[in-house]
Backbone as a ProteinNet text record, in pm:
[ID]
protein_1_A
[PRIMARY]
XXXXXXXXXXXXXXXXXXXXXXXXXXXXXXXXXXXXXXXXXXXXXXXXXXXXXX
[TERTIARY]
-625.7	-626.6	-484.4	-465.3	-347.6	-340.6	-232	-243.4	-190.5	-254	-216.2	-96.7	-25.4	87.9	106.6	18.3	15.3	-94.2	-247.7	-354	-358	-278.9	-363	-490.1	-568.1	-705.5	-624.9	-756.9	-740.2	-798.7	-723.6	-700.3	-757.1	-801.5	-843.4	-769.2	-687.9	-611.5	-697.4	-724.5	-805.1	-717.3	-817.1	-748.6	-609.3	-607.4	-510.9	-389	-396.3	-283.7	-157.4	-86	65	142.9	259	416	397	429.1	436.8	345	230.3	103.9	40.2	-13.3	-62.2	-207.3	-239	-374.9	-339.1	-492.2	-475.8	-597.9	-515.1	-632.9	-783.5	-858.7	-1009.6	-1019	-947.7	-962.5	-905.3	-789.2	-668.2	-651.3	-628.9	-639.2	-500.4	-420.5	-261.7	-248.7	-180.7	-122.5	-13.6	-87.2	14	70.8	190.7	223.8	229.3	187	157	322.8	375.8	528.6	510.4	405.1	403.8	271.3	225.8	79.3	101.1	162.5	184.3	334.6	310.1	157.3	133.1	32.7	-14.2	56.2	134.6	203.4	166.3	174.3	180.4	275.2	333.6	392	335	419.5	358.2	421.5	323	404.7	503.3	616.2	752.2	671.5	688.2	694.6	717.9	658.2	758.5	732.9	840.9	851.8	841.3	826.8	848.7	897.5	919.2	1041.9	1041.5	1068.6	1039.7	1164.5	1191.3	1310.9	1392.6	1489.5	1613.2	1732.4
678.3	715	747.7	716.1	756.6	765.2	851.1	950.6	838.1	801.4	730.7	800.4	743	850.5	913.6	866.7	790.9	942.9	934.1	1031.1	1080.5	1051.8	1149.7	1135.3	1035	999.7	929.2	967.5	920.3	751.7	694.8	570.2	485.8	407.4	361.5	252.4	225.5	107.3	18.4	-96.4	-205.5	-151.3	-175.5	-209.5	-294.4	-372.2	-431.4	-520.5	-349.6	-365.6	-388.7	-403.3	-412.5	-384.9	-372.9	-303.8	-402.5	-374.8	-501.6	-550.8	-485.1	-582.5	-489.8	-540.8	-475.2	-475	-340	-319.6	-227.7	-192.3	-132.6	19.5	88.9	224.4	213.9	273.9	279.9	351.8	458.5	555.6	536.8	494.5	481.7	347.7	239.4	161.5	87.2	183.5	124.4	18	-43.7	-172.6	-65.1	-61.3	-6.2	-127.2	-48	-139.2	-24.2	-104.2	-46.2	-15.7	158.3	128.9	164.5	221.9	282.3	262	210.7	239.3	324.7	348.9	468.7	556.4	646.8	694.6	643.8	615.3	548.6	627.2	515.8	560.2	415.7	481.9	401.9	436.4	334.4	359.5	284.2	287.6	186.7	39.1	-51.1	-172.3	-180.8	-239.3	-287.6	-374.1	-369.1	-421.2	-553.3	-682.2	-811.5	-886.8	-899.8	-980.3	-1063.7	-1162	-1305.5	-1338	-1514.7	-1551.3	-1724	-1740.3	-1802.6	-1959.9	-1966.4	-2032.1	-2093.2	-1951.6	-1963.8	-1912.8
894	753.4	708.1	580.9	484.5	409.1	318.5	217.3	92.8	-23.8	-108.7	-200.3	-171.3	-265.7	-403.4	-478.1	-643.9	-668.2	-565.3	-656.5	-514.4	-426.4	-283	-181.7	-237.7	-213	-33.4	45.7	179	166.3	186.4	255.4	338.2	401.3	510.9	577.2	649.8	708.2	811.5	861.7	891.5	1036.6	1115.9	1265.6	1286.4	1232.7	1178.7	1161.8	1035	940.4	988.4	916.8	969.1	869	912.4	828	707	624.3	480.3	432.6	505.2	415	263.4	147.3	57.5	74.7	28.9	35.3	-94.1	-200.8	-285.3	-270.4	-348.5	-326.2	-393.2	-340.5	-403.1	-476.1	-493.2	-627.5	-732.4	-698	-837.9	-886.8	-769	-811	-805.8	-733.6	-679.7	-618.1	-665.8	-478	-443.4	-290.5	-205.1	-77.2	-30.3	84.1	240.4	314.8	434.1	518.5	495.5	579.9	721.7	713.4	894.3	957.7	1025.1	1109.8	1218.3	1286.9	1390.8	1347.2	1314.1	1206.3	1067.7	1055.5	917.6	783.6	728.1	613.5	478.3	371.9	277.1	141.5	57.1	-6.9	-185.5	-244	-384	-347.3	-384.2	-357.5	-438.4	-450.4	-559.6	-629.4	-718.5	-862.6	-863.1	-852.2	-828.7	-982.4	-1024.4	-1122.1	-1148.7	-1245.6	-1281.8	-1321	-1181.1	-1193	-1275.9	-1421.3	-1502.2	-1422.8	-1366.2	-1294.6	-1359	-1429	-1460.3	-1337
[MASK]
++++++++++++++++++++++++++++++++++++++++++++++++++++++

């Protein structure tokens, strides 16, 4: 389990998971990105923009 950073709500990580992958919270509704599994950490995913290809 891990702490969603955004509302706090506990988390659940997949057997798994791994460093960089997105998963989003069940309460809030965040994309988060997975920074640590031992010990389970999560962060907000970055923001990725669009890229109109200029």
């Amino acid at each position: 389990m891990a702490e969603c950073p955004v509302c706090g709500a506990e988390v659940e990580l997949t057997a798994d998971a791994v460093v960089g992958e997105l998963m989003e919270c069940p309460d809030c509704g965040t994309e988060l990105e997975v920074l640590g599994v031992d010990p389970p950490e999560l962060g907000e995913a970055p923001e990725t923009e669009e890229d109109w290809g200029q």
